[in-house]
PDB file with one MODEL, atoms N, CA, C and O in Angstrom:
MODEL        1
ATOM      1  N   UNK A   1      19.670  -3.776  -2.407  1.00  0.00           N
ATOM      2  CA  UNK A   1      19.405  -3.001  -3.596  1.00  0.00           C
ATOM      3  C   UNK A   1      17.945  -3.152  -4.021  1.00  0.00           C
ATOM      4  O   UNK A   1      17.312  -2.274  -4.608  1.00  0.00           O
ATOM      5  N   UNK A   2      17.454  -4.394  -3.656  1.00  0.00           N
ATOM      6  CA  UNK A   2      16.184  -4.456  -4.283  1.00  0.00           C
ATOM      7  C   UNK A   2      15.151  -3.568  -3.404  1.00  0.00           C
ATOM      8  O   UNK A   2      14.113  -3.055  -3.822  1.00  0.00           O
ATOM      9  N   UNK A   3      15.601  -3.513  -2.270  1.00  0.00           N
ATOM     10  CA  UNK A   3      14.507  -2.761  -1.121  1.00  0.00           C
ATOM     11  C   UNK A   3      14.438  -1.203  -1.673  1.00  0.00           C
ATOM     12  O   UNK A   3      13.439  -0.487  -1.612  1.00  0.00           O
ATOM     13  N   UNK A   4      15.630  -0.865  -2.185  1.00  0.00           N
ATOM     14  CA  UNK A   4      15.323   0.427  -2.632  1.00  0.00           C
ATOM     15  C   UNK A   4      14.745   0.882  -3.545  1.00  0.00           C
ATOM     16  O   UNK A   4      14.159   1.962  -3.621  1.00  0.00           O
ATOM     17  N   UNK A   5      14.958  -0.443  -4.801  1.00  0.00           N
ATOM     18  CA  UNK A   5      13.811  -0.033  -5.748  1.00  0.00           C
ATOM     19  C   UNK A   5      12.513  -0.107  -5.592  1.00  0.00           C
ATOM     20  O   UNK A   5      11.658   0.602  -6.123  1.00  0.00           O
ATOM     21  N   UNK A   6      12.313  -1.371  -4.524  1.00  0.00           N
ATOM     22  CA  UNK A   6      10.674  -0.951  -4.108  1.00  0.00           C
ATOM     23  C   UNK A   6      10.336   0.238  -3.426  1.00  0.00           C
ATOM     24  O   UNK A   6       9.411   0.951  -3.815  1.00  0.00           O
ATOM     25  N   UNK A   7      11.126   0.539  -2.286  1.00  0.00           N
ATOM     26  CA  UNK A   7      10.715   2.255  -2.217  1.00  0.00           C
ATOM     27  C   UNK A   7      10.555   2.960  -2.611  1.00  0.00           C
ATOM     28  O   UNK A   7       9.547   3.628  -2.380  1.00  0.00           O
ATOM     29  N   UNK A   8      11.644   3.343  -3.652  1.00  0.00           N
ATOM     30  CA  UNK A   8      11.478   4.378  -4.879  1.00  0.00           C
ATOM     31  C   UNK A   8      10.283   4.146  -5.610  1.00  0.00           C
ATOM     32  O   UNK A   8       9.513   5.091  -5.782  1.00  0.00           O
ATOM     33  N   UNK A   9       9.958   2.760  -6.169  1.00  0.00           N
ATOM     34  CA  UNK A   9       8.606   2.264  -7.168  1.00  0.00           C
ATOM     35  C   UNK A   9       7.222   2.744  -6.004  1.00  0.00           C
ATOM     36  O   UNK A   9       6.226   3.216  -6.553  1.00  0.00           O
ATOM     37  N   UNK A  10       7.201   2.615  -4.502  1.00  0.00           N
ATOM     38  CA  UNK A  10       6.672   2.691  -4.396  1.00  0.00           C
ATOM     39  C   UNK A  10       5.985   4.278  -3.867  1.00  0.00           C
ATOM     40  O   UNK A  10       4.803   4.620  -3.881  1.00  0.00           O
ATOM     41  N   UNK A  11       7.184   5.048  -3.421  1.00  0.00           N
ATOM     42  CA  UNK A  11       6.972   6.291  -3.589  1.00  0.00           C
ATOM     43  C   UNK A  11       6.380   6.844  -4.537  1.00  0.00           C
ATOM     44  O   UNK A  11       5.338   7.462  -4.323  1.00  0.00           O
ATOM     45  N   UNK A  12       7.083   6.709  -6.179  1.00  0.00           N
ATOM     46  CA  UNK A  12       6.461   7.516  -6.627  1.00  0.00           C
ATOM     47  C   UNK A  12       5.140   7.084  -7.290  1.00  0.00           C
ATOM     48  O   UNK A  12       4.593   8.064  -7.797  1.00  0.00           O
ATOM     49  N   UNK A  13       4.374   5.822  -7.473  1.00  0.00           N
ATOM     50  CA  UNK A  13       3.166   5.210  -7.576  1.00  0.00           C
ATOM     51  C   UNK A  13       2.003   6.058  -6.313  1.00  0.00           C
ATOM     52  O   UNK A  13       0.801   6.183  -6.547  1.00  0.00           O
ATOM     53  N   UNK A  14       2.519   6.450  -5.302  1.00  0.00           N
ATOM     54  CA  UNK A  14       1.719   7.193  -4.274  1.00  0.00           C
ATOM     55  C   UNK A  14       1.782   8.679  -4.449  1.00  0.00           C
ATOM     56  O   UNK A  14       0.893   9.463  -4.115  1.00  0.00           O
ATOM     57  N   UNK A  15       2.738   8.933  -4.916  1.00  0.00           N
ATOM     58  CA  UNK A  15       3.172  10.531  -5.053  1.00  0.00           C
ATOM     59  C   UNK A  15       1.996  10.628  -6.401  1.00  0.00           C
ATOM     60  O   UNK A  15       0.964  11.277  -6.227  1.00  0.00           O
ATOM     61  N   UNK A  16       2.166  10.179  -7.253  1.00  0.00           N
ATOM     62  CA  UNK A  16       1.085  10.262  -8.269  1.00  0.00           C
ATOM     63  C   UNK A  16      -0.231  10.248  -8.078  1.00  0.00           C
ATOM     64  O   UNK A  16      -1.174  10.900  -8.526  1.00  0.00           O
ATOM     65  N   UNK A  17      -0.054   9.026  -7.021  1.00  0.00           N
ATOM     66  CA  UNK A  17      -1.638   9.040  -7.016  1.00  0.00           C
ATOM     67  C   UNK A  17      -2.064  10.253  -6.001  1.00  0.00           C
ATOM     68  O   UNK A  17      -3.228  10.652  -6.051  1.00  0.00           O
ATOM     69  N   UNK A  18      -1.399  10.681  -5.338  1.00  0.00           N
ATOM     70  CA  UNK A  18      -2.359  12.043  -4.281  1.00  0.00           C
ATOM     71  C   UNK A  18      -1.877  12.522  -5.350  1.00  0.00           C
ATOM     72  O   UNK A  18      -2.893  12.246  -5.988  1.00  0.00           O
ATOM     73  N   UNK A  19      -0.981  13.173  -6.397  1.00  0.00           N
ATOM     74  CA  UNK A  19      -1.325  14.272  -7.659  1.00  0.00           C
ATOM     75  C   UNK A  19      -2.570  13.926  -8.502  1.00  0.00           C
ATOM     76  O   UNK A  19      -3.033  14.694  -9.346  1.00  0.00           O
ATOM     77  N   UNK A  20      -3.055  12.764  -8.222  1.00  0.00           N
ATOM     78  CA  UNK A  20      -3.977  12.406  -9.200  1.00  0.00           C
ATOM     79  C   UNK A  20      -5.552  13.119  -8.274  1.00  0.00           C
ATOM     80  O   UNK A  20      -6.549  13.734  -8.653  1.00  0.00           O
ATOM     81  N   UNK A  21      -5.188  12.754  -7.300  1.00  0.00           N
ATOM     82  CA  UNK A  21      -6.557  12.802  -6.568  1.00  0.00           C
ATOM     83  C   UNK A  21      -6.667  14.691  -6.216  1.00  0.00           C
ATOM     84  O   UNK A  21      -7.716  15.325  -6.100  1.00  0.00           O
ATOM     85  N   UNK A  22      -5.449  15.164  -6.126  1.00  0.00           N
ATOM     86  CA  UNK A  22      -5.364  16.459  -5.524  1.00  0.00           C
ATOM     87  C   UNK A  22      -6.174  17.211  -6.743  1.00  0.00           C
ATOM     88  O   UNK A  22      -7.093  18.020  -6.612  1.00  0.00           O
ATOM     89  N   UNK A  23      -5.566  16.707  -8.013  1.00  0.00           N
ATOM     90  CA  UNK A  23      -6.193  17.024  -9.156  1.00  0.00           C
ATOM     91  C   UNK A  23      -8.003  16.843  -9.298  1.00  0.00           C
ATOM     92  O   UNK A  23      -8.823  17.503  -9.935  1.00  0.00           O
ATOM     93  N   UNK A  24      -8.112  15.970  -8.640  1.00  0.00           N
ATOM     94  CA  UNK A  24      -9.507  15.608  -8.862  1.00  0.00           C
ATOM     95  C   UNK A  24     -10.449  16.380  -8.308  1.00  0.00           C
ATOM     96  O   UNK A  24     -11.596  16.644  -8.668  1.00  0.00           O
ATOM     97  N   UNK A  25      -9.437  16.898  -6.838  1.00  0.00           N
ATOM     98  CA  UNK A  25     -10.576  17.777  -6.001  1.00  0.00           C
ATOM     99  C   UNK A  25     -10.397  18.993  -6.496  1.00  0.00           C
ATOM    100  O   UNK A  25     -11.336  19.777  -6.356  1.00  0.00           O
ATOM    101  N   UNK A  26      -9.261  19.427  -7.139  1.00  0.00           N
ATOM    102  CA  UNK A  26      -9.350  21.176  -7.702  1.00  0.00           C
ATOM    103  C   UNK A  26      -9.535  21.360  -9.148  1.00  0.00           C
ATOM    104  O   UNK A  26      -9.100  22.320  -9.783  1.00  0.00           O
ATOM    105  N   UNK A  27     -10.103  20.531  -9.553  1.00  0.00           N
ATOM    106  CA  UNK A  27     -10.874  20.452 -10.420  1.00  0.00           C
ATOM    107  C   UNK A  27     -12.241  20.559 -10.454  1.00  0.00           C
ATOM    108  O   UNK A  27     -12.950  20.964 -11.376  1.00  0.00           O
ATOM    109  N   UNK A  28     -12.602  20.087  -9.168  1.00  0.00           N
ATOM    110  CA  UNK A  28     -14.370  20.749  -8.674  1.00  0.00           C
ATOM    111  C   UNK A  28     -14.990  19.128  -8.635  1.00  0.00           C
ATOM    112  O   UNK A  28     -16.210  19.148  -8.473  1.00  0.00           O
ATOM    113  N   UNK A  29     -14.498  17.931  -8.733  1.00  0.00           N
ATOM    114  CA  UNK A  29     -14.499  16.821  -8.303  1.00  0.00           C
ATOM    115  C   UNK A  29     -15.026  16.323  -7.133  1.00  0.00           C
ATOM    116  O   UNK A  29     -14.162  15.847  -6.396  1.00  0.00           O
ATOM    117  N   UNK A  30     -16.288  16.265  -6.662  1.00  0.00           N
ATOM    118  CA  UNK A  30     -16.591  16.181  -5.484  1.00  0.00           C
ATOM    119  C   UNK A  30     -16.165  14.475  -5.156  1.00  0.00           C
ATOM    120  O   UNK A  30     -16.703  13.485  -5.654  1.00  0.00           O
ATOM    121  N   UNK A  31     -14.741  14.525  -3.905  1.00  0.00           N
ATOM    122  CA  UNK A  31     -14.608  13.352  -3.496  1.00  0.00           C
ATOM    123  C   UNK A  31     -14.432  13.851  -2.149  1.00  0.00           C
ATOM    124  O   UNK A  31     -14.173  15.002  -1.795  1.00  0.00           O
ATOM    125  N   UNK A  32     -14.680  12.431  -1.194  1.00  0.00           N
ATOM    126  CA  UNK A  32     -15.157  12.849  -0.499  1.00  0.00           C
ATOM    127  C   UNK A  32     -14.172  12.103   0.438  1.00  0.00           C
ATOM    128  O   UNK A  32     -14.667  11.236   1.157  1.00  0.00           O
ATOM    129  N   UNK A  33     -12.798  12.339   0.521  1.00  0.00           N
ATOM    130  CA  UNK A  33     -11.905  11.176   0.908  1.00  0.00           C
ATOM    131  C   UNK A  33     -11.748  10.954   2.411  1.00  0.00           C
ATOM    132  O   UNK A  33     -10.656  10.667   2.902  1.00  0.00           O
ATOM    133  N   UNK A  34     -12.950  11.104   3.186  1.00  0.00           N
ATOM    134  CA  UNK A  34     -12.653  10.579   4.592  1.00  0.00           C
ATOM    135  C   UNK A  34     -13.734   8.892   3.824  1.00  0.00           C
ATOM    136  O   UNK A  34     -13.691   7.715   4.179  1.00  0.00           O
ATOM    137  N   UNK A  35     -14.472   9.508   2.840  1.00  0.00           N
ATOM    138  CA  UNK A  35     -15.263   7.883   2.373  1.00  0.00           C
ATOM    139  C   UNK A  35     -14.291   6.954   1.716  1.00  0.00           C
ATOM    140  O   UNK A  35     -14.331   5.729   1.831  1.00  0.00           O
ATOM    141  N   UNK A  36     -13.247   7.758   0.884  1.00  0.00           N
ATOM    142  CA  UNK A  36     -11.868   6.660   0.452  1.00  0.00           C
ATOM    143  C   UNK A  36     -10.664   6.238   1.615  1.00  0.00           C
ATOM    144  O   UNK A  36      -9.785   5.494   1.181  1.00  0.00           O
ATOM    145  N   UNK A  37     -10.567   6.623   2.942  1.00  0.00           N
ATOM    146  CA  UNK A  37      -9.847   6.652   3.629  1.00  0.00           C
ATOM    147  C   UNK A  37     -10.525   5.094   4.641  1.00  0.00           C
ATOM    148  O   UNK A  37      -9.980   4.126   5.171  1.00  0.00           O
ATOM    149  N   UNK A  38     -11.923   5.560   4.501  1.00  0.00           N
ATOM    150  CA  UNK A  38     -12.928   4.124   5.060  1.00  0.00           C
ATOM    151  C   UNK A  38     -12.708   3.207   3.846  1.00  0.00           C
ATOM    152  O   UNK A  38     -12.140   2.117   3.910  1.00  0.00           O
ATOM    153  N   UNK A  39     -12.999   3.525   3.208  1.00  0.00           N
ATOM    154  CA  UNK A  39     -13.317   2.429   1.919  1.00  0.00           C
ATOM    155  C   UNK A  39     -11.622   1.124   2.396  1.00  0.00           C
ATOM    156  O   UNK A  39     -11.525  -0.083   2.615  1.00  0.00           O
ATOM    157  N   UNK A  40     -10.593   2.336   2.348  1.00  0.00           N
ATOM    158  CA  UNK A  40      -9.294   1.530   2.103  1.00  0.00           C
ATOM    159  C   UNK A  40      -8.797   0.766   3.548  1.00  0.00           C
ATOM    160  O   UNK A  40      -8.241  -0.330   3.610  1.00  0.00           O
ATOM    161  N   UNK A  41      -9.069   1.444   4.418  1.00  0.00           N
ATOM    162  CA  UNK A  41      -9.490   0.820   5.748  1.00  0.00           C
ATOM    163  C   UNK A  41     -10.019  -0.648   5.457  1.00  0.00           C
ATOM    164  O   UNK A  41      -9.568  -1.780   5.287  1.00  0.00           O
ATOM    165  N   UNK A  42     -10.949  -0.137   5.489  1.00  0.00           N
ATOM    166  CA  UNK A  42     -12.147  -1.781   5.940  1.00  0.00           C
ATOM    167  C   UNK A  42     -11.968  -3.111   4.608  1.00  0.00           C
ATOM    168  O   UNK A  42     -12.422  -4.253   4.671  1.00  0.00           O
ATOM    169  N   UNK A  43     -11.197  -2.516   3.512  1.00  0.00           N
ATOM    170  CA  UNK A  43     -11.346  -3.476   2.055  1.00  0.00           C
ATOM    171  C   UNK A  43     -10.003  -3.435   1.899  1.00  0.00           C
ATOM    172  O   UNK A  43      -9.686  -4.586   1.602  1.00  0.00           O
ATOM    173  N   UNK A  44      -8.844  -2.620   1.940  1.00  0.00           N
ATOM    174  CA  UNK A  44      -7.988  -2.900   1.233  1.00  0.00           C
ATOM    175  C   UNK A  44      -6.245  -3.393   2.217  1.00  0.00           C
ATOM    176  O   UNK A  44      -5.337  -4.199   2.011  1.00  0.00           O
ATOM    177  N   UNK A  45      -6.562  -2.356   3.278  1.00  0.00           N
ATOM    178  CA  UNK A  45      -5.632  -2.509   4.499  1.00  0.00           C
ATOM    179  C   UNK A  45      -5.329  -4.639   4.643  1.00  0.00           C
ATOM    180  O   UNK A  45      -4.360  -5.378   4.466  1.00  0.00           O
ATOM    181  N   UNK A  46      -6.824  -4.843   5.058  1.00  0.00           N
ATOM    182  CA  UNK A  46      -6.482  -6.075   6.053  1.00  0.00           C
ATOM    183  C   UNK A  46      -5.762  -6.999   4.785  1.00  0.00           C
ATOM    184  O   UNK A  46      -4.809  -7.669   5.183  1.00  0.00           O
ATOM    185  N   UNK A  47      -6.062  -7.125   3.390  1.00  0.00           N
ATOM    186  CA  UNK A  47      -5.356  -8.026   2.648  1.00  0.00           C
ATOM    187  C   UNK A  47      -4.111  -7.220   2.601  1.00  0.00           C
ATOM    188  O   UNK A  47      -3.127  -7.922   2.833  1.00  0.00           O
ATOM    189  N   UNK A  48      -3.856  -6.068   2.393  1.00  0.00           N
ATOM    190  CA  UNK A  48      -1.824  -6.104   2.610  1.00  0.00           C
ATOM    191  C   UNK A  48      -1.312  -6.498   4.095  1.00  0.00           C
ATOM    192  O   UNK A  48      -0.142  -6.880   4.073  1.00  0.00           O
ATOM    193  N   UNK A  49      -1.722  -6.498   4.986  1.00  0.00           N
ATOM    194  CA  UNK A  49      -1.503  -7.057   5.941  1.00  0.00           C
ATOM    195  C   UNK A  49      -2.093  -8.260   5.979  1.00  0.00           C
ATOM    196  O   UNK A  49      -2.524  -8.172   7.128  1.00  0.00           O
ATOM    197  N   UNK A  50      -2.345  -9.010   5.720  1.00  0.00           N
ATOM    198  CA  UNK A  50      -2.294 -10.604   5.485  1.00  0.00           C
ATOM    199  C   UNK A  50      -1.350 -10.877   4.530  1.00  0.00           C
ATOM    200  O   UNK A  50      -0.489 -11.708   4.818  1.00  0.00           O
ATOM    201  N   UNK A  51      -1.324 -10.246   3.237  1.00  0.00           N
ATOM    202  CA  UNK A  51      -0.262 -10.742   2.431  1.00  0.00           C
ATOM    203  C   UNK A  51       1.583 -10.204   3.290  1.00  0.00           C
ATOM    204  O   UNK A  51       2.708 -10.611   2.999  1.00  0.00           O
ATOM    205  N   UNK A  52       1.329  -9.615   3.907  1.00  0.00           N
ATOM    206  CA  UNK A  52       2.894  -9.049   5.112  1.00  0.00           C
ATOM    207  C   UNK A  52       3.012 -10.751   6.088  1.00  0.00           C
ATOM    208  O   UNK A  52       3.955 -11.501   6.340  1.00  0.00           O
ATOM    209  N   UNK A  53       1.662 -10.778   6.373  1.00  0.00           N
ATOM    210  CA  UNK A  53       1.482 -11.614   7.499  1.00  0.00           C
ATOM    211  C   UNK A  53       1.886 -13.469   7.163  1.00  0.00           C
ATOM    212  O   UNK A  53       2.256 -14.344   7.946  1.00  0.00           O
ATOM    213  N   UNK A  54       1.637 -13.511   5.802  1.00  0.00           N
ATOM    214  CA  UNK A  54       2.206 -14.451   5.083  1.00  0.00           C
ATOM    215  C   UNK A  54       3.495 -14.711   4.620  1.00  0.00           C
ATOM    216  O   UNK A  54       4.129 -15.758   4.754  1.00  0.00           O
ATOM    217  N   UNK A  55       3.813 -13.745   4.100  1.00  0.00           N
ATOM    218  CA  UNK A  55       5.752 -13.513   4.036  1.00  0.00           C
ATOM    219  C   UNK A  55       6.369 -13.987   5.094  1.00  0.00           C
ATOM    220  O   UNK A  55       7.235 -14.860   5.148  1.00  0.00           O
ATOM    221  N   UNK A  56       5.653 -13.083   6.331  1.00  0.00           N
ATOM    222  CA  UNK A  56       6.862 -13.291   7.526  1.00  0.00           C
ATOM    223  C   UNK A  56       6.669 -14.899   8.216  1.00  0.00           C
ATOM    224  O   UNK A  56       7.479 -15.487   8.933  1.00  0.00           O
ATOM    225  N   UNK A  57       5.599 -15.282   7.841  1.00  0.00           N
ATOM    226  CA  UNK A  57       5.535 -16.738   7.970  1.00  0.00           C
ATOM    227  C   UNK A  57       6.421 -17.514   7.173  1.00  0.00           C
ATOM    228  O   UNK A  57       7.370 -18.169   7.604  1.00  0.00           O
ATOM    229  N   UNK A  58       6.065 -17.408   5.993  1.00  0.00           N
ATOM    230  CA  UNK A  58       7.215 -18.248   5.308  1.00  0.00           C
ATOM    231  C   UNK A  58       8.427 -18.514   5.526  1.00  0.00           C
ATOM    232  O   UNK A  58       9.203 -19.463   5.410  1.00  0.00           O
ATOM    233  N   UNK A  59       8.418 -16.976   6.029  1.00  0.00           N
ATOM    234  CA  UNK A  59      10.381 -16.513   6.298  1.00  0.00           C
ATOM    235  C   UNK A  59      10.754 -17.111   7.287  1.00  0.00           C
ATOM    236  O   UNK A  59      11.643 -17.949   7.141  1.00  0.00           O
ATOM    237  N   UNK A  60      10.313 -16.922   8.319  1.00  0.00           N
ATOM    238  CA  UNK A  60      10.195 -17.808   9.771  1.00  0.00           C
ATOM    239  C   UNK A  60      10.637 -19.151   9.358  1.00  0.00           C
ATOM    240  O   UNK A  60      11.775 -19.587   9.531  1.00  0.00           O
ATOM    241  N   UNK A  61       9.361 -19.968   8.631  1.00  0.00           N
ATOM    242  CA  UNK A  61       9.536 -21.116   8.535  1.00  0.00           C
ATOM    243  C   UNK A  61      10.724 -21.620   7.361  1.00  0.00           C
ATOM    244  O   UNK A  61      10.910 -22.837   7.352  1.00  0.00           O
ATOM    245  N   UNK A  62      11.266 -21.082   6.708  1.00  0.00           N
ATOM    246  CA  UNK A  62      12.674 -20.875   5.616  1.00  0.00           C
ATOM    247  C   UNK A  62      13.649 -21.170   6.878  1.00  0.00           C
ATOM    248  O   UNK A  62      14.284 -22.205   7.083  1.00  0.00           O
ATOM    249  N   UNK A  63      13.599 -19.820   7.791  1.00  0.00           N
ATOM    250  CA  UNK A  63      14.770 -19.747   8.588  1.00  0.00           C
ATOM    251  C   UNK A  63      14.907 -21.255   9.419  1.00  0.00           C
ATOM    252  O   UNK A  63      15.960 -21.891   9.459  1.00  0.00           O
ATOM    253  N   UNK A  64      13.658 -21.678  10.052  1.00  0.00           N
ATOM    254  CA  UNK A  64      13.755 -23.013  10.968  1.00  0.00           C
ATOM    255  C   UNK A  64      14.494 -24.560   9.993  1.00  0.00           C
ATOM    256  O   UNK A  64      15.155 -25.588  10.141  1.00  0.00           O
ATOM    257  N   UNK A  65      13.834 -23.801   9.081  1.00  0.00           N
ATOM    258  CA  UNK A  65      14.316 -25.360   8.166  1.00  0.00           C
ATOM    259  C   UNK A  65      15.765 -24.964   8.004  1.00  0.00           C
ATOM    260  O   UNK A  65      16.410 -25.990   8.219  1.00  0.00           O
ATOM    261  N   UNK A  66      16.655 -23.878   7.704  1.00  0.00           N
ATOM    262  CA  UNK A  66      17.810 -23.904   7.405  1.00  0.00           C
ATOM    263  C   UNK A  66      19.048 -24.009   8.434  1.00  0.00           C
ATOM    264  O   UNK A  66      20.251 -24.009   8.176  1.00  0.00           O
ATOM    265  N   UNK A  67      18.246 -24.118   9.947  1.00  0.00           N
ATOM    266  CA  UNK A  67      19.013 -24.172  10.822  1.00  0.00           C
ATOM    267  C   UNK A  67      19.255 -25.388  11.490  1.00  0.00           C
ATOM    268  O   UNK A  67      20.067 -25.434  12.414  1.00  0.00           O
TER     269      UNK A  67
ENDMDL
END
């Protein structure tokens, strides 16, 4: 149950935000999102994948100790 509320939470937190941004560009907003697509790449990607990369460690090591 909880996995679904993070999907749902996290769907629509993304669904907003491209309404937010879609808004931004037809509005006459010059963005320039192959530079936010780098930006999130190179700065924001590798820490959610370290923080993934940490979980499944823990979990791992949860599971060894309980067996």
């Amino acid at each position: 149950m909880k996995s679904i509320f993070y999907y749902v939470t996290t769907s629509v937190v993304v669904f907003f935000g491209l309404i937010a941004v879609a808004s931004l560009v037809a509005a006459g907003w010059n963005t320039d999102i192959a530079a936010i697509a780098e930006w999130a790449t190179k700065y924001l990607l590798p820490w959610i994948a370290l923080y993934w990369f940490i979980r499944m460690v823990k979990a791992i090591e949860q599971k060894g100790k309980s067996n």
